[in-house]
C-alpha positions in Angstrom: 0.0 0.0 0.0 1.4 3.4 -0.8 0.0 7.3 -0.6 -1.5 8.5 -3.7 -2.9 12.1 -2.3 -3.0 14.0 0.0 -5.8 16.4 0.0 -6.2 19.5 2.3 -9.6 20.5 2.2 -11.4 23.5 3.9 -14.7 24.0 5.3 -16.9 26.7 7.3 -19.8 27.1 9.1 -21.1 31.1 9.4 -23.0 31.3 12.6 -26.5 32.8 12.7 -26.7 36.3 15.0 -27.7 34.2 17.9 -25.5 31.7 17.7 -22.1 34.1 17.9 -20.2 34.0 21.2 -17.1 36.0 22.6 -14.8 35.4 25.5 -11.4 37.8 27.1 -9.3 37.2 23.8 -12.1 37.9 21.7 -15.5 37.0 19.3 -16.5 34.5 16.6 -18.7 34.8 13.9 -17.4 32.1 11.5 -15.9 28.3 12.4 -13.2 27.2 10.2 -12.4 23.3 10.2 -9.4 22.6 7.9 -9.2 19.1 7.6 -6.7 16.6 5.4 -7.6 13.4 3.3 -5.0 10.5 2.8 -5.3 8.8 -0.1 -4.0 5.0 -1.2 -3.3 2.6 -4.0 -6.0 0.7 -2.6 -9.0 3.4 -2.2 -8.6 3.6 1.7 -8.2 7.2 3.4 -7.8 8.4 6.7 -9.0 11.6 7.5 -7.1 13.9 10.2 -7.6 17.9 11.4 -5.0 20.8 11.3 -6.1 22.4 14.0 -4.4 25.6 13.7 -6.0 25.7 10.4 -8.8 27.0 12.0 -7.7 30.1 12.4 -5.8 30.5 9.6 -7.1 28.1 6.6 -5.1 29.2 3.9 -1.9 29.2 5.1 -2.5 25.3 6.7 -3.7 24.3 2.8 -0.2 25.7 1.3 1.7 24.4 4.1 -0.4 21.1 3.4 0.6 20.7 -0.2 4.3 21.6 0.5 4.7 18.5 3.1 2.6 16.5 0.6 5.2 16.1 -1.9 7.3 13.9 0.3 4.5 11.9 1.3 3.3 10.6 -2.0 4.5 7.1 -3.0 5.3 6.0 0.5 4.0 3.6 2.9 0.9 4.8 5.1 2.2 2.8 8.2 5.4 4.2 8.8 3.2 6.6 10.8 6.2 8.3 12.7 8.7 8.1 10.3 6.8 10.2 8.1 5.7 12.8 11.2 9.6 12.9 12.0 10.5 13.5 8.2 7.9 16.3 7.8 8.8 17.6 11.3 12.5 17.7 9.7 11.6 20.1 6.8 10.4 22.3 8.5 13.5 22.9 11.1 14.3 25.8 10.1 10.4 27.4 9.9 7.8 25.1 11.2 8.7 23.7 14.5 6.4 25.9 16.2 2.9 26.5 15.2 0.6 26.2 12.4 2.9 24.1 10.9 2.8 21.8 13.9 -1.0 21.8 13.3 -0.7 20.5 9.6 1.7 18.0 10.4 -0.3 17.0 13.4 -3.5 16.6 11.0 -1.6 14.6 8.3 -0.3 12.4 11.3 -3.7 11.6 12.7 -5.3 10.7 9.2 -2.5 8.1 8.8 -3.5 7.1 12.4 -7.4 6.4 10.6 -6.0 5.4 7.7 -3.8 2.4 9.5 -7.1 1.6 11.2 -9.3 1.4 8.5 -7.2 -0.8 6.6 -6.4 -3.2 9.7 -10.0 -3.3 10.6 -9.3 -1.8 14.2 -9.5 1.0 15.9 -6.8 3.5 16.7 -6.4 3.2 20.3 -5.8 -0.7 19.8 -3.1 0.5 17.5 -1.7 3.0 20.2 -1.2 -0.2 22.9 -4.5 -0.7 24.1 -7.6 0.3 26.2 -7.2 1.6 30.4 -10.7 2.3 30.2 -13.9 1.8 28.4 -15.3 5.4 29.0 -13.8 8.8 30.1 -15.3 11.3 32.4 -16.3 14.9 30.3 -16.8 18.2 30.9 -19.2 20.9 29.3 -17.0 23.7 27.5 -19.1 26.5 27.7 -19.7 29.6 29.9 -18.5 32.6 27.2 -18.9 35.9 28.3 -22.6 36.8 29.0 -24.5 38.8 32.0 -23.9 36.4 35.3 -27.9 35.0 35.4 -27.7 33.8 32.2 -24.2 32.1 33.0 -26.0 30.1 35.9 -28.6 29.3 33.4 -26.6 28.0 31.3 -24.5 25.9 33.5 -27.3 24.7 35.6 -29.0 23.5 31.8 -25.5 21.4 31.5 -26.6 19.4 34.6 -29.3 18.7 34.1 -28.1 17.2 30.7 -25.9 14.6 32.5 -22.7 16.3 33.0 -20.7 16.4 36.2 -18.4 19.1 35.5 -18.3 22.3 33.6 -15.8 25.0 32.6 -16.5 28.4 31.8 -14.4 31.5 30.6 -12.8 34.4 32.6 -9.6 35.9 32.0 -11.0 39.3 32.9 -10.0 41.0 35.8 -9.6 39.0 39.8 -13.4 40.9 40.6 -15.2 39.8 37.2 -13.8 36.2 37.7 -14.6 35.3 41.4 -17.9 37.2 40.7 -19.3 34.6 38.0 -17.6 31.6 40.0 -19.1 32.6 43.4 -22.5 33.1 41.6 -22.2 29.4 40.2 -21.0 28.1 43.4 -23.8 30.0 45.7 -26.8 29.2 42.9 -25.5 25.3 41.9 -23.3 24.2 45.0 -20.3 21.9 44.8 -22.0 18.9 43.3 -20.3 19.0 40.4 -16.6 19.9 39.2 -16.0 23.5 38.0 -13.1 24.9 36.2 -12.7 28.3 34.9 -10.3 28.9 31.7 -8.2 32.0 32.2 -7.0 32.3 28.2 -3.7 34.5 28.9 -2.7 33.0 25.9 -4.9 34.9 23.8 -5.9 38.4 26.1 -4.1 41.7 25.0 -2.5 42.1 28.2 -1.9 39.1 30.1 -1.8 39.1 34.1 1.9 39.6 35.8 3.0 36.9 38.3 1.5 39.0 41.5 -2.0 39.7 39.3 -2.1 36.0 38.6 -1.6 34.6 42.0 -3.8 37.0 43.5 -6.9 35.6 41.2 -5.9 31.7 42.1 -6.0 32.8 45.8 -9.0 34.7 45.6 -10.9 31.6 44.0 -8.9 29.4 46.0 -12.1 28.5 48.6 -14.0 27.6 45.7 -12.9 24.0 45.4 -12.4 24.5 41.1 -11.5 21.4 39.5 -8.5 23.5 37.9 -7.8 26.9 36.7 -7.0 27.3 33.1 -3.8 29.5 31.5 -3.7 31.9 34.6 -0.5 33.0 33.0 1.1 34.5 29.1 1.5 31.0 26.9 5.4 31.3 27.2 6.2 32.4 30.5 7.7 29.7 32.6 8.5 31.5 35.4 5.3 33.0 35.9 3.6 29.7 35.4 6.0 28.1 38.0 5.5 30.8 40.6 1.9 31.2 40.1 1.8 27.4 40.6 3.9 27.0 43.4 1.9 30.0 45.3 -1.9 28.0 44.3 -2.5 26.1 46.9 -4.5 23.4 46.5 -6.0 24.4 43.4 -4.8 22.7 40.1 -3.0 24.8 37.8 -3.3 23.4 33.9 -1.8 24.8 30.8 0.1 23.7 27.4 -3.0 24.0 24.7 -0.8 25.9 22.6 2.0 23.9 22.8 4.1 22.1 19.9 6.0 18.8 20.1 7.3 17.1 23.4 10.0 19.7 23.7 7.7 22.1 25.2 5.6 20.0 27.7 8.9 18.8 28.9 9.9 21.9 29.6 6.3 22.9 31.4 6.7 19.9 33.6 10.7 20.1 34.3 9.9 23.8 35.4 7.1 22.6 37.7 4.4 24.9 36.4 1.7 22.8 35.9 -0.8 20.1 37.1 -2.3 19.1 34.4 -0.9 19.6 30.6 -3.5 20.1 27.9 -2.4 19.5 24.6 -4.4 18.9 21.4 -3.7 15.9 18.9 -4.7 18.5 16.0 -1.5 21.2 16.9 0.9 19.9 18.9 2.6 17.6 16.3 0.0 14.4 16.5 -1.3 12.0 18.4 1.9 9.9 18.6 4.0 13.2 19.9 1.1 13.6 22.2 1.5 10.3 23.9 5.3 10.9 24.1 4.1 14.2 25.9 1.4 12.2 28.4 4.1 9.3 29.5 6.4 12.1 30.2 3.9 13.5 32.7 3.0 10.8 34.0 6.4 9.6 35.4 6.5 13.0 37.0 3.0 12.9 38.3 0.8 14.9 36.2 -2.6 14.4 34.6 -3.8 15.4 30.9 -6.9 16.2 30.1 -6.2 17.8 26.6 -7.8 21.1 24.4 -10.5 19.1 22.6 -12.5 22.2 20.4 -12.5 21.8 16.8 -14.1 19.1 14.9 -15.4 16.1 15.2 -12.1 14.6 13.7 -10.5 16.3 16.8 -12.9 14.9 19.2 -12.5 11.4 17.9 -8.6 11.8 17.9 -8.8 12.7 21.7 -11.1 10.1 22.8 -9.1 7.3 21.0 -5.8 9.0 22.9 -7.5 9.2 26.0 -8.2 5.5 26.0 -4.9 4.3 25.6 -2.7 6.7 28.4 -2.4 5.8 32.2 -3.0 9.5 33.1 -6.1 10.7 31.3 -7.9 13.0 33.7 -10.9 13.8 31.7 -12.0 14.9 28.0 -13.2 18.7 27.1 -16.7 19.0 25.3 -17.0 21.7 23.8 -20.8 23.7 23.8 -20.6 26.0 21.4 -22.5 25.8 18.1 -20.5 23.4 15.7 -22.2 20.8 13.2 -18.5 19.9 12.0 -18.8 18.2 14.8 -21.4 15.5 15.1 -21.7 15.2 11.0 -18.2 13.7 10.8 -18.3 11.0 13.2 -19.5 7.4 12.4 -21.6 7.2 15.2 -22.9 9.3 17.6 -21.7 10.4 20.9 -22.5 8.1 24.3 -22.4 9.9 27.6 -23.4 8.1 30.7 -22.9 9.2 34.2 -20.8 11.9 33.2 -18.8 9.9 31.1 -17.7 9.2 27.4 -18.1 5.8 25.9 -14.9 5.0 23.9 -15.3 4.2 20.5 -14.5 0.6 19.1 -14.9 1.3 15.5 -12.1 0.8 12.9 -9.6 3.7 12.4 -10.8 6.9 14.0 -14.6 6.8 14.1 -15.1 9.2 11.3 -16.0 10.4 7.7 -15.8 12.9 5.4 -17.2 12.8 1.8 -18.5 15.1 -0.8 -22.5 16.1 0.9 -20.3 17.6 3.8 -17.7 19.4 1.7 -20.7 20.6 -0.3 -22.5 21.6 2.7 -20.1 23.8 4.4 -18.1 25.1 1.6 -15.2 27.3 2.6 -15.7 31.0 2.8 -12.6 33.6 2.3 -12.2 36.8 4.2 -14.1 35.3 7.4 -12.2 34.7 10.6 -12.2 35.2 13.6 -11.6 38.3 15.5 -8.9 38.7 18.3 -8.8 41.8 20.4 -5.3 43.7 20.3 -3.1 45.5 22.1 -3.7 49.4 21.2 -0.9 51.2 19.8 1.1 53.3 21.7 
């Protein structure tokens, strides 16, 4: 068996008024899912997402096609040979990301593609099941007036989950405010966790502003708090952790490759690392990443908010690492979502089922490319720093 194409392929979904949502780093109007097709001798493909296509489609498509040409005419199984050779050509460019994301979502279509044509499914090819289902949370809680925020968490309950995270990353007063309010209207029934996004605010907290927020929602009993700190600041990470108490501190959805979660973890700034199968350089570099923390004692429970090619990625990951803490399931409107898996979603008790089907659990063919065709000079809109 050999690859015959490789085919980048970009789709959108435009929300409707009342389905647009913002948070601290910004607002979306548009979802971008950039996924890739490998092609075989034998009429197989696997299907994979470039996560950081998402936010910049183009670019992932012509960075696509480049790695392409040294994929075509070789064998589909040599899974990390190939992510090691494409990693390679980019040394000088691309070892950091949106690169990283196109590599990562040529690297999990090979992972389907392996699985299709072996009749298995991916996490049997990754060593093997620890579990048959994996607790989840509800992604949700964008920025909206606080009634509405208890409204909307209390509706996730009462849907079956056991945990929830919303988003802050606005000031110490704005965040404890919506946290109390969930935790004096709801109670501590159920895990809470509030996602910080310092990777993606204009002006991220210092150190002192940072460990002030963690001890100020400290008595709150969160499940973890999210990016408290800039993406690439270690030492606020690791003094921000040190100073948090008993409060989890998690981190690392930006980050690219094993390099830079061992670097998180050697620096003791984190809990819980949370990288995603779609950017950090695949599922195989991911796993590298989770046995690393787990022989230093930390949990993953990874960014999981793009397609349902991502979801199915993560849950197959999940399954098959000592340390998975628990999945992310994201609440905001996305159809790329459910219309790409095989079969639907199973939650009981709070938990995932783990899919058994062969390869990832997922399709993609022409009625959904036609759907959702892709639309240019849509994206999504960060806020910025002012000029000076």
């Amino acid at each position: 068996m050999k690859i015959t194409k490789v085919e980048p392929i970009l789709l959108s979904y435009e929300y409707k008024p009342e389905e647009q949502w913002g948070w601290s780093g910004g607002e979306v109007k548009v979802w971008h899912t950039s996924l890739v097709r490998v092609w075989t001798d034998e009429g197989i493909y696997g299907c994979g997402e470039m996560g950081t296509g998402h936010y910049i489609p183009e670019a992932a498509k012509a960075i696509c096609e480049f790695l392409a040409k040294t994929l075509i005419g070789q064998d589909p199984f040599e899974i990390e040979v190939l992510q090691s050779r494409m990693y390679k050509l980019g040394a000088n460019w691309g070892r950091r990301g949106i690169a990283m994301g196109v590599i990562s979502g040529i690297e999990n279509a090979l992972w389907d593609l392996k699985g299709k044509a072996l009749g298995v499914p991916v996490h049997s090819l990754l060593g093997g099941k620890y579990r048959d289902s994996i607790k989840t949370y509800a992604s949700g809680g964008m920025e909206q007036p606080i009634d509405s925020l208890i409204k909307e968490v209390n509706g996730y309950l009462e849907k079956g989950f056991k945990a929830v995270k919303i988003r802050g990353g606005y000031d110490k007063k704005r965040d404890v405010q919506k946290v109390k309010a969930l935790r004096e209207s709801l109670g501590y029934d159920f895990d809470l966790a509030i996602d910080c996004g310092q990777g993606y605010v204009p002006f991220a907290w210092s150190a002192k502003e940072a460990i002030g927020v963690v001890k100020a929602l400290e008595e709150y009993q969160l499940m973890f708090i999210e990016e408290p700190c800039r993406t690439d600041e270690l030492d606020v990470y690791r003094k921000v952790h040190e100073a948090s108490g008993t409060t989890p501190i998690a981190g690392g959805e930006n980050g690219c490759s094993i390099y830079e979660y061992k670097a998180l973890i050697d620096n003791n700034c984190l809990d819980i690392i949370q990288p995603d199968v779609t950017h950090a350089g695949g599922i195989a570099e991911v796993k590298k990443a989770a046995e690393y923390a787990y022989y230093n004692g930390i949990t993953v429970a990874p960014h999981v908010f793009r397609s349902g090619a991502s979801f199915m990625a993560h849950l197959h990951l999940l399954s098959a690492i000592p340390n998975a803490l628990i999945c992310e399931f994201q609440q905001v409107a996305n159809p790329l979502r459910e219309e790409l898996m095989n079969e639907p979603l199973k939650m009981v008790d709070g938990e995932l089922l783990i899919p058994n089907t062969p390869g990832l659990g997922i399709h993609l063919d022409d009625e959904i490319i036609n759907k959702y065709p892709y639309k240019p000079g849509t994206e999504q809109r960060f806020k910025v720093e002012k000029s000076k």
